[in-house]
One Martini backbone bead per residue (centre of mass of N, CA, C, O) as a GRO file, in nm:
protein
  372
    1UNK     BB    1  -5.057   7.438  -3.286
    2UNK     BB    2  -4.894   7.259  -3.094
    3UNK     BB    3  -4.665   7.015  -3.098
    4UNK     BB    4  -4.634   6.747  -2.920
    5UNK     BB    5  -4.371   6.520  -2.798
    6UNK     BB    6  -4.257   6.214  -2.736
    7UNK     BB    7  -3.994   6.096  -2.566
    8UNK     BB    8  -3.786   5.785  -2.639
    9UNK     BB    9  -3.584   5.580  -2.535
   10UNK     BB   10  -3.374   5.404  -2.595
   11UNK     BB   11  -3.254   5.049  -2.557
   12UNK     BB   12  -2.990   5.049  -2.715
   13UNK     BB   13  -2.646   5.004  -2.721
   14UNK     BB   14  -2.394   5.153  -2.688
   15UNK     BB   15  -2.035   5.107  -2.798
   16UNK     BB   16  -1.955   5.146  -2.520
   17UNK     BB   17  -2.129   4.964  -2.349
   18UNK     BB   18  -2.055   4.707  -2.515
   19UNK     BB   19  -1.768   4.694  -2.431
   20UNK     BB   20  -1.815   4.734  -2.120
   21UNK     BB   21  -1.933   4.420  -2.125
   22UNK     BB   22  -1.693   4.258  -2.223
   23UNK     BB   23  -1.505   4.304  -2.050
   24UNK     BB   24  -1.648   4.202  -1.784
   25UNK     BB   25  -1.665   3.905  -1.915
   26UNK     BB   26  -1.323   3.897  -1.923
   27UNK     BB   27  -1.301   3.879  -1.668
   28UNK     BB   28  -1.423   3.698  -1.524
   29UNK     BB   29  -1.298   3.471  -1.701
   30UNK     BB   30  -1.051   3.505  -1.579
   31UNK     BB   31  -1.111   3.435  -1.305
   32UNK     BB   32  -1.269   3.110  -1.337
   33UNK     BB   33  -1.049   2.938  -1.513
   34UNK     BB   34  -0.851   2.870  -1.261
   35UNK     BB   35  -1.124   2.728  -1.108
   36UNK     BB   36  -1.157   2.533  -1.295
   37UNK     BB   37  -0.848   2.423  -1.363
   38UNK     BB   38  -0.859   2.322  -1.031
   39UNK     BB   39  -1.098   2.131  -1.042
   40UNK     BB   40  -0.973   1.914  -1.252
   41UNK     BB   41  -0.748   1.886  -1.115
   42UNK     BB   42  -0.871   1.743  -0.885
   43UNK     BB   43  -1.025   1.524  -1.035
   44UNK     BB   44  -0.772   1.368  -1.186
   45UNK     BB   45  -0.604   1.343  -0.883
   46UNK     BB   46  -0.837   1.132  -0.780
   47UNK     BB   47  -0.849   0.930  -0.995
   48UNK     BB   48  -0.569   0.849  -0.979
   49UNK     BB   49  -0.560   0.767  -0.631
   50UNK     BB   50  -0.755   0.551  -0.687
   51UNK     BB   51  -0.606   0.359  -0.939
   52UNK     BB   52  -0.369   0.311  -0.658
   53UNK     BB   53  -0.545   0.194  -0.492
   54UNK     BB   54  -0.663  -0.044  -0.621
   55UNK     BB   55  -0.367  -0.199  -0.680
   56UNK     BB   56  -0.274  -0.222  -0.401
   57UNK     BB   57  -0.541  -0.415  -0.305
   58UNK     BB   58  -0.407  -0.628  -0.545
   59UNK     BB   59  -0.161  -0.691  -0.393
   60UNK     BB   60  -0.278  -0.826  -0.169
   61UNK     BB   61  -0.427  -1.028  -0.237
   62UNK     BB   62  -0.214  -1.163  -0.427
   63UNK     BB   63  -0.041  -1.239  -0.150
   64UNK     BB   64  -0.255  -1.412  -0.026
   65UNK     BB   65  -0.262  -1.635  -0.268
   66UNK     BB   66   0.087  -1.609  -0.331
   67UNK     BB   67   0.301  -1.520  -0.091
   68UNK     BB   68   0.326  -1.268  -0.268
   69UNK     BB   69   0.351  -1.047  -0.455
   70UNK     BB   70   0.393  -0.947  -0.734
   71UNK     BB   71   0.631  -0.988  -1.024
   72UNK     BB   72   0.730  -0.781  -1.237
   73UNK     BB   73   0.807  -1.039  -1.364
   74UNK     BB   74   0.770  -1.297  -1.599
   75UNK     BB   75   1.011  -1.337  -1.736
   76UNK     BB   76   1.116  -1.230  -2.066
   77UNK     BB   77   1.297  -1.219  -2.337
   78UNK     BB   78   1.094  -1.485  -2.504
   79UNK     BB   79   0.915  -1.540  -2.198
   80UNK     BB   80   0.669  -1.417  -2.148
   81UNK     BB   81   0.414  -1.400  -1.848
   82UNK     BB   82   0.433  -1.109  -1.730
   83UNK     BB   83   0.322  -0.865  -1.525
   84UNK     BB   84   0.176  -0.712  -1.268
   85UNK     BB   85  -0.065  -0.590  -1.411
   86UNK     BB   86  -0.130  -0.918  -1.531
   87UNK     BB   87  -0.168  -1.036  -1.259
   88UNK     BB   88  -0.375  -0.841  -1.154
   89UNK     BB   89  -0.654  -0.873  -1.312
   90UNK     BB   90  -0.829  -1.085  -1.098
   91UNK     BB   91  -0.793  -0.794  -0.888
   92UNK     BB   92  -0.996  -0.576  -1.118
   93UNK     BB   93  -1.204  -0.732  -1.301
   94UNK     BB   94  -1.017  -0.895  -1.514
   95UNK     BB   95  -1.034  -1.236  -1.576
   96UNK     BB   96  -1.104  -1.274  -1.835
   97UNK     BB   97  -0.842  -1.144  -2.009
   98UNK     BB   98  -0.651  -1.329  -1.847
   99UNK     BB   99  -0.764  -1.606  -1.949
  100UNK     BB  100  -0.766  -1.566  -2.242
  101UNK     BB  101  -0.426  -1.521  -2.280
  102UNK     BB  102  -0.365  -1.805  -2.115
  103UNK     BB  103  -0.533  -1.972  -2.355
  104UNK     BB  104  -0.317  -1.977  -2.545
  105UNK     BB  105  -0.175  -2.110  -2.835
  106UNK     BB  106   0.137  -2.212  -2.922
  107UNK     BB  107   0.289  -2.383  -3.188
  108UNK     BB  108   0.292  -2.719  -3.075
  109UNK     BB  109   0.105  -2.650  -2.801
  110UNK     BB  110   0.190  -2.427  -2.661
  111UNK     BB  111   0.132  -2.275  -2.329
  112UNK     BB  112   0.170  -2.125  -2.055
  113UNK     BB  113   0.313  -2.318  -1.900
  114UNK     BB  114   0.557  -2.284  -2.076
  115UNK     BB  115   0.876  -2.151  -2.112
  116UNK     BB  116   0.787  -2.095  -2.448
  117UNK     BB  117   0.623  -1.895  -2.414
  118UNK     BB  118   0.434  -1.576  -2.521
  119UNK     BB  119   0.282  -1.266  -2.551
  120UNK     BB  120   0.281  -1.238  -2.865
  121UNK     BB  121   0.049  -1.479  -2.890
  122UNK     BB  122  -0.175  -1.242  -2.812
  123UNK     BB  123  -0.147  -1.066  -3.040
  124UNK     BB  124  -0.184  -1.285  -3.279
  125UNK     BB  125  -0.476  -1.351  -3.195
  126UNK     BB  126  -0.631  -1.041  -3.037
  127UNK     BB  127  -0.583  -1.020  -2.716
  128UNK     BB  128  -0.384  -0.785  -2.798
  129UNK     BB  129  -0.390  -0.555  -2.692
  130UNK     BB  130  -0.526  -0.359  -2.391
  131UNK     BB  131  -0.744  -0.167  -2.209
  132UNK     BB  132  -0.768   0.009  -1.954
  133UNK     BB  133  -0.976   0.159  -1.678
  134UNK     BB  134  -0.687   0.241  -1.480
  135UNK     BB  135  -0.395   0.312  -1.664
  136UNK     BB  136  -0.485   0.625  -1.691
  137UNK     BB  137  -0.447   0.922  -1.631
  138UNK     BB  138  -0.585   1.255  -1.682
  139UNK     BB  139  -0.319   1.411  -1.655
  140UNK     BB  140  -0.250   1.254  -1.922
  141UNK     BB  141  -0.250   1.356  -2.324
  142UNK     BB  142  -0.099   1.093  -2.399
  143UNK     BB  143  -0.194   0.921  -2.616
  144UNK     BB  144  -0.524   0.769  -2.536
  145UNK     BB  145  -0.555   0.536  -2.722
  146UNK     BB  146  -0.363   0.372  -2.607
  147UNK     BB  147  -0.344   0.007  -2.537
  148UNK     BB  148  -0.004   0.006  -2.387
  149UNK     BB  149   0.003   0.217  -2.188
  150UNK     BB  150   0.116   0.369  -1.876
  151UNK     BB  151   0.088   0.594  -1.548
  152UNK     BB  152   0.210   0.283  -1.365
  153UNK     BB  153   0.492   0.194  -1.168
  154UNK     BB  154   0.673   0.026  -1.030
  155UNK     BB  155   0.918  -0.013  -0.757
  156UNK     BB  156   1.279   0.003  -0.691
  157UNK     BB  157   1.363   0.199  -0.613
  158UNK     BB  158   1.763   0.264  -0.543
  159UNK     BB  159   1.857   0.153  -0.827
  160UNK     BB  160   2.046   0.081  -1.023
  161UNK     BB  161   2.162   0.258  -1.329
  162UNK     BB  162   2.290   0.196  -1.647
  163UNK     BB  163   2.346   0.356  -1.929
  164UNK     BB  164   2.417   0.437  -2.268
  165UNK     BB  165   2.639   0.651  -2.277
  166UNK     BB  166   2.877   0.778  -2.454
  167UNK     BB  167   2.984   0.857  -2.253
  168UNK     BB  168   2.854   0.875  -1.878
  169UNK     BB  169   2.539   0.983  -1.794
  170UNK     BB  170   2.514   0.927  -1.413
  171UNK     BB  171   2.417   1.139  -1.171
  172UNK     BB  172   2.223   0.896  -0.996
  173UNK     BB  173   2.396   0.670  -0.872
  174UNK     BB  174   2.452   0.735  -0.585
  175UNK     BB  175   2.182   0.700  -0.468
  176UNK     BB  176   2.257   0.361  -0.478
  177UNK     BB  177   2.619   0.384  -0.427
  178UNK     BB  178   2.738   0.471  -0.693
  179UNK     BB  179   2.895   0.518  -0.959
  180UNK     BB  180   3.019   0.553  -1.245
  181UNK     BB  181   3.034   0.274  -1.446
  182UNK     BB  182   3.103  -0.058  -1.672
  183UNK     BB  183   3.204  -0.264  -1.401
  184UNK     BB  184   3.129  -0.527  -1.315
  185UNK     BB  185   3.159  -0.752  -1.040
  186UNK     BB  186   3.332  -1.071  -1.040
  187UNK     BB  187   3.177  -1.174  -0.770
  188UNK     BB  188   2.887  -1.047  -0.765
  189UNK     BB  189   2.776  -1.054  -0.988
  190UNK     BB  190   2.442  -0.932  -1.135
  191UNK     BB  191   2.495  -0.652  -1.206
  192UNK     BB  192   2.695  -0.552  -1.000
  193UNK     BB  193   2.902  -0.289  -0.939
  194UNK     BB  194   3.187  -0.234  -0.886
  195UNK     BB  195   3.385  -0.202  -0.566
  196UNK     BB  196   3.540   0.054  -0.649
  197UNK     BB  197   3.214   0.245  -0.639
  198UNK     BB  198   3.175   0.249  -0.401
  199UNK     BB  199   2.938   0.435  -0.191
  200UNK     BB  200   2.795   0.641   0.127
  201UNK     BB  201   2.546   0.817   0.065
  202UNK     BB  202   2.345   0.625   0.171
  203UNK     BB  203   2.274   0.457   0.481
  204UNK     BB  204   2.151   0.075   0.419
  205UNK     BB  205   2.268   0.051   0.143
  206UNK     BB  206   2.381  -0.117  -0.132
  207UNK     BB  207   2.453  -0.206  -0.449
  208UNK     BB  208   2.283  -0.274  -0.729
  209UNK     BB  209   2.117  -0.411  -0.999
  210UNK     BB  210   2.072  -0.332  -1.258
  211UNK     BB  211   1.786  -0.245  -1.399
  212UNK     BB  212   1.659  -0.475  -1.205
  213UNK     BB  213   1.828  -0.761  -1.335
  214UNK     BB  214   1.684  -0.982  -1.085
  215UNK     BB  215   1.632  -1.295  -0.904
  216UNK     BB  216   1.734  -1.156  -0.647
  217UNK     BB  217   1.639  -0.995  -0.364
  218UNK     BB  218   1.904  -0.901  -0.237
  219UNK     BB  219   1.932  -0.720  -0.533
  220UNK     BB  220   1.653  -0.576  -0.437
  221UNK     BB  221   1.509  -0.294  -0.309
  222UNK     BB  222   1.215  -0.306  -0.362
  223UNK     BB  223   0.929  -0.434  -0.452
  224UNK     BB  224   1.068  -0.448  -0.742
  225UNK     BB  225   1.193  -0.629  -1.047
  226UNK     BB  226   1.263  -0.735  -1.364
  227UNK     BB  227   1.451  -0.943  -1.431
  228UNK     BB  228   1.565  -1.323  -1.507
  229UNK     BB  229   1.470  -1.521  -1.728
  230UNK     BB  230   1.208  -1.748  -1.628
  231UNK     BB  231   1.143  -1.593  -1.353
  232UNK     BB  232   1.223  -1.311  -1.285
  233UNK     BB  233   1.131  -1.159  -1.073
  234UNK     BB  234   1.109  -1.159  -0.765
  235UNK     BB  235   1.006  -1.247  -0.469
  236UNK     BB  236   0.803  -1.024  -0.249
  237UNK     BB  237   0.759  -1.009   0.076
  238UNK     BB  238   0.641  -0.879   0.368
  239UNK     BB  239   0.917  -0.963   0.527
  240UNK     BB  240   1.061  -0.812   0.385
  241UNK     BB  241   0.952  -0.557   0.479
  242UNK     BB  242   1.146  -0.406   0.722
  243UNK     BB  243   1.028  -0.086   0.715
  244UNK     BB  244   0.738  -0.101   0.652
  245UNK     BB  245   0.475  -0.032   0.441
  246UNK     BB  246   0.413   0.280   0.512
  247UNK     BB  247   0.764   0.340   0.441
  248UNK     BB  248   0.691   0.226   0.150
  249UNK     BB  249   0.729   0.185  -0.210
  250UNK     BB  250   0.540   0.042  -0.483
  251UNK     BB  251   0.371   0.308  -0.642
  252UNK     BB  252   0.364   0.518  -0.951
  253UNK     BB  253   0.412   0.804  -1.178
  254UNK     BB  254   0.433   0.824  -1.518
  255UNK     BB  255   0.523   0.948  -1.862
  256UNK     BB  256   0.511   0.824  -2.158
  257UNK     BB  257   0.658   0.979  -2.301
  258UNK     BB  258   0.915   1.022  -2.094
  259UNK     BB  259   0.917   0.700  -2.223
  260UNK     BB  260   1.110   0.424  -2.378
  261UNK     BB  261   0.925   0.176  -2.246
  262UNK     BB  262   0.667   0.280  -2.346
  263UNK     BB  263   0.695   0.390  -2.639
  264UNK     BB  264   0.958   0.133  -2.727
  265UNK     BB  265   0.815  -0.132  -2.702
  266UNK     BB  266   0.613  -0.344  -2.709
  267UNK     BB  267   0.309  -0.532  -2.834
  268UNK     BB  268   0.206  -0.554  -2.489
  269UNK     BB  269   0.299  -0.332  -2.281
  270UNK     BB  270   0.177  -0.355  -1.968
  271UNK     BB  271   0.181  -0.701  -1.997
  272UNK     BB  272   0.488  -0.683  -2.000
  273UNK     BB  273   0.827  -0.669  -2.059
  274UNK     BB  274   0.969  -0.333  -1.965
  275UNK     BB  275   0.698  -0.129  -1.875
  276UNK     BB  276   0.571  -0.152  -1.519
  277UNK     BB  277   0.935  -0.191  -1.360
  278UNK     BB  278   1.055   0.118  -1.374
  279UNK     BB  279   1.086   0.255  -1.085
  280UNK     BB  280   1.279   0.550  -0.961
  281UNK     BB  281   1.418   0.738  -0.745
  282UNK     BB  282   1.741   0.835  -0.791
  283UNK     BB  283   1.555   1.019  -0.903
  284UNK     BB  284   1.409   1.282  -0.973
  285UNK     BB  285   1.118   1.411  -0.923
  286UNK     BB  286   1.041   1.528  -1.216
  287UNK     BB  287   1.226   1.484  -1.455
  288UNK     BB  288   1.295   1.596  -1.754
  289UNK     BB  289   1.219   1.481  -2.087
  290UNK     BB  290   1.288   1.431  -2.428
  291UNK     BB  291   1.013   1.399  -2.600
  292UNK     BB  292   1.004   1.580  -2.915
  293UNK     BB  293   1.306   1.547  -3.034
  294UNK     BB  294   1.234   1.297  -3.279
  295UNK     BB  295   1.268   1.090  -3.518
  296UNK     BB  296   1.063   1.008  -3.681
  297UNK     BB  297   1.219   0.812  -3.922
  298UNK     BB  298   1.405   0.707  -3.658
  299UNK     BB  299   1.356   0.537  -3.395
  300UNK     BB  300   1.657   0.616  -3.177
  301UNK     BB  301   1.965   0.619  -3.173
  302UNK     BB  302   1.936   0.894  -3.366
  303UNK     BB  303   1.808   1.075  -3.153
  304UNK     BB  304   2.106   1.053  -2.958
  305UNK     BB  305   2.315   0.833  -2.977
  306UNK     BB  306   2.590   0.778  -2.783
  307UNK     BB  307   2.614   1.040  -2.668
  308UNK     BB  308   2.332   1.188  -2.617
  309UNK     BB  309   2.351   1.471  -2.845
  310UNK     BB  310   2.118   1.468  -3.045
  311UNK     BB  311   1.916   1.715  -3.174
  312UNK     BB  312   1.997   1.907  -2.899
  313UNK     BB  313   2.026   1.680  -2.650
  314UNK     BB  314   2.091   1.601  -2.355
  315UNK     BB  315   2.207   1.347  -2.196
  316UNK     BB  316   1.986   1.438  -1.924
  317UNK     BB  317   1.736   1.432  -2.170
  318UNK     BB  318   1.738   1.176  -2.263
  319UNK     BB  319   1.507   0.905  -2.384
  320UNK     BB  320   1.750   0.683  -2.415
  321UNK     BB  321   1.847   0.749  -2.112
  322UNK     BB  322   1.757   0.539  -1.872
  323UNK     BB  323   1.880   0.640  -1.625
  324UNK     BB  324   1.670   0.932  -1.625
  325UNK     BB  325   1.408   0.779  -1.745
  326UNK     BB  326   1.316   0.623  -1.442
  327UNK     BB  327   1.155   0.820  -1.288
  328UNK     BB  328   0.909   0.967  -1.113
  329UNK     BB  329   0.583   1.136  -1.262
  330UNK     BB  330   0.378   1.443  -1.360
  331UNK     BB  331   0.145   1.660  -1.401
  332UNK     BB  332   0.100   1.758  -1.174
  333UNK     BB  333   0.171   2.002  -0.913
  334UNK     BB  334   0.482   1.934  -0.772
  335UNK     BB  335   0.423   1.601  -0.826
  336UNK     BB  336   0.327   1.262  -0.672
  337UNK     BB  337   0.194   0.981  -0.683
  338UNK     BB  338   0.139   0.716  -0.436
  339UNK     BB  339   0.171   0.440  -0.302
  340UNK     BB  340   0.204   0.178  -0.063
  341UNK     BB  341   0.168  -0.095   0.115
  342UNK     BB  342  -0.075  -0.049   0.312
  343UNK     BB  343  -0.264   0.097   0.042
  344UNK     BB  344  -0.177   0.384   0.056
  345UNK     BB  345  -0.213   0.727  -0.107
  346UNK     BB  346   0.045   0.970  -0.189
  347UNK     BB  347   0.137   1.311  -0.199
  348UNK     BB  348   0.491   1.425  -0.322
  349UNK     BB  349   0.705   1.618  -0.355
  350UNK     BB  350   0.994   1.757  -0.548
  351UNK     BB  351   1.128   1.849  -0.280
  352UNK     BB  352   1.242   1.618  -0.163
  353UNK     BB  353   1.439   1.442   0.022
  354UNK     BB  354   1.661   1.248  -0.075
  355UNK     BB  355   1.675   1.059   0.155
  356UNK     BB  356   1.401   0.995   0.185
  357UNK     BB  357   1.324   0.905  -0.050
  358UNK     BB  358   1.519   0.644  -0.077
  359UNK     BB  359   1.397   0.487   0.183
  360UNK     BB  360   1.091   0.501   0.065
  361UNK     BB  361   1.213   0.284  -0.145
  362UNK     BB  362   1.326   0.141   0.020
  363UNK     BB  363   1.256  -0.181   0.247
  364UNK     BB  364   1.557  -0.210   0.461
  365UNK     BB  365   1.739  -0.034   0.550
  366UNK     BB  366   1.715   0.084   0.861
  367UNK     BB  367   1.549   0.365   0.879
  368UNK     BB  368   1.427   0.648   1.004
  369UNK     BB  369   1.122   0.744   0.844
  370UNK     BB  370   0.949   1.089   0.724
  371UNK     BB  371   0.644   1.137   0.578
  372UNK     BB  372   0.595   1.463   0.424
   0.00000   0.00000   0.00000
């Protein structure tokens, strides 16, 4: 008698089948990674126009009670009593923080308010460095540890800045109005370039203050500048920015890796001098600066040297050339997140009219623009 045998099928894949399921699973997350990867750039670029936002309305607070926005500066070097950042920390949420430091007494019973006081003792103290909540990008993902680092600096406008490389290599200086010189103006000094350099790239302002050095609103673009002395950058109010605050850039953002005042500045970073008052129009938006080939073994001019061309580094792209990286910058793809005076916050193209950018870094042009 014949047996029957039932067939059963294998319930098993078999090899090529599973080829062709992971292929298909291969395929999908290519299609998903790049919607993944633009979901997170779009939350952290609104975190950071947020980070921008909240600082903006801390200016305006600031600007109520002390009848003019914070200066770049209080003081400089060897009397810093702090920057804007650390100046509106009372306008953030962090006022704990500011009397911490202000508090702070040095040698001989120095106190804050003596003109010999200095950032230093805060950080002997052990009460700076210090992380804020609100001061750095999530798309810079350099050295996020970092408690003096800030992804955020105020506006100098379309401000002088004579570089340090020999020759100078300042391709940006006409945006100022003026050419690449090293001979201040004999009759107009505080660092105002030679009146023999003056051009008129732009018309509706004059060269300024190398720098930002100068305590002199007059001879500051900006809503601020770094300053000088005792006093540090000018005080400009409201009634300053003649060209209407919709139309001023006050904060912008910039790369701390291509900042040279960022990595290689002072040990209480963002809260005092040279750190978060550099930023400036005349260089173009996102301007890459060469961050990577730098000498562990001896951070410095060895980096660049004079001609600013060692390590196979260009000129133009040396992060010693404080001329070309002073300029906003960002990770975000293509362009740049900006404050503006009346505390809106805009994301501005790389590819911006020069002359409409230094226009919108400029307070007082007098010239009518549109921002794009």
């Amino acid at each position: 008698m014949a047996v029957l045998r039932k067939l059963v099928r294998s319930t098993a894949f078999t090899l090529i089948e599973l080829l062709v399921v992971i292929a298909i699973i291969a395929i999908l997350i290519g299609l998903l990674l790049p919607a993944v990867q633009k979901v997170r750039e779009a939350a952290s670029r609104l975190k950071c126009q947020n980070n921008l936002k909240q600082m903006g309305l801390a200016f305006h607070s600031y600007h109520d009670v002390n009848d003019g926005f914070p200066r770049g500066n209080v003081g400089t070097w060897g009397n810093d009593h702090g920057s804007w950042m650390f100046l509106t920390l009372p306008y953030m949420e962090q006022d704990n923080l500011y009397k911490q430091v202000t508090a702070v007494v040095g040698s001989g019973g120095v106190t804050y308010s003596s003109t010999s006081w200095n950032m230093d003792l805060a950080v002997a103290a052990g009460v700076l460095p210090k992380s804020l909540p609100y001061n750095r990008c999530p798309s810079d993902p350099f050295d996020t540890g970092s408690k003096t680092l800030s992804s955020y600096v105020g506006s100098q406008g379309p401000q002088c800045n004579q570089g340090p490389c020999s020759p100078l290599v300042d391709p940006f200086e006409v945006n100022c109005n003026a050419n690449p010189t090293t001979t201040e103006d004999a009759t107009l000094k505080d660092l105002i370039p030679d009146k023999g350099s003056w051009v008129t790239t732009h018309p509706g302002y004059t060269p300024s203050s190398w720098y930002g050095q100068t305590s002199n609103a007059s001879n500051c673009r900006g809503i601020m500048c770094r300053g000088v002395g005792d006093i540090g950058g000018p005080k400009i109010r409201i009634a300053d920015v003649t060209d209407g605050l919709t139309n001023t850039i006050i904060l912008g953002e910039t790369l701390a890796e291509q900042t040279e005042f960022q990595r290689f500045g002072n040990t209480w970073g963002w809260a005092g001098y040279n750190s978060v008052q550099e930023g400036q129009t005349i260089q173009p938006i996102n301007w890459k600066i060469d961050g990577v080939n730098i000498d562990p073994a001896s951070v410095g001019w060895k980096d660049c040297n004079t001609s600013c061309t060692a390590r196979g580094v260009k000129p133009e792209n040396c992060i010693w050339n404080w001329h070309v990286t002073w300029g906003f910058k960002s990770n975000h793809t293509g362009g740049v997140n900006f404050c503006f005076g009346d505390g809106s916050v805009r994301y501005i193209s790389q590819n911006i009219d020069t002359r409409t950018y230094q226009y919108l870094g400029c307070r007082n042009d007098g010239q009518v623009v549109t921002i794009p």
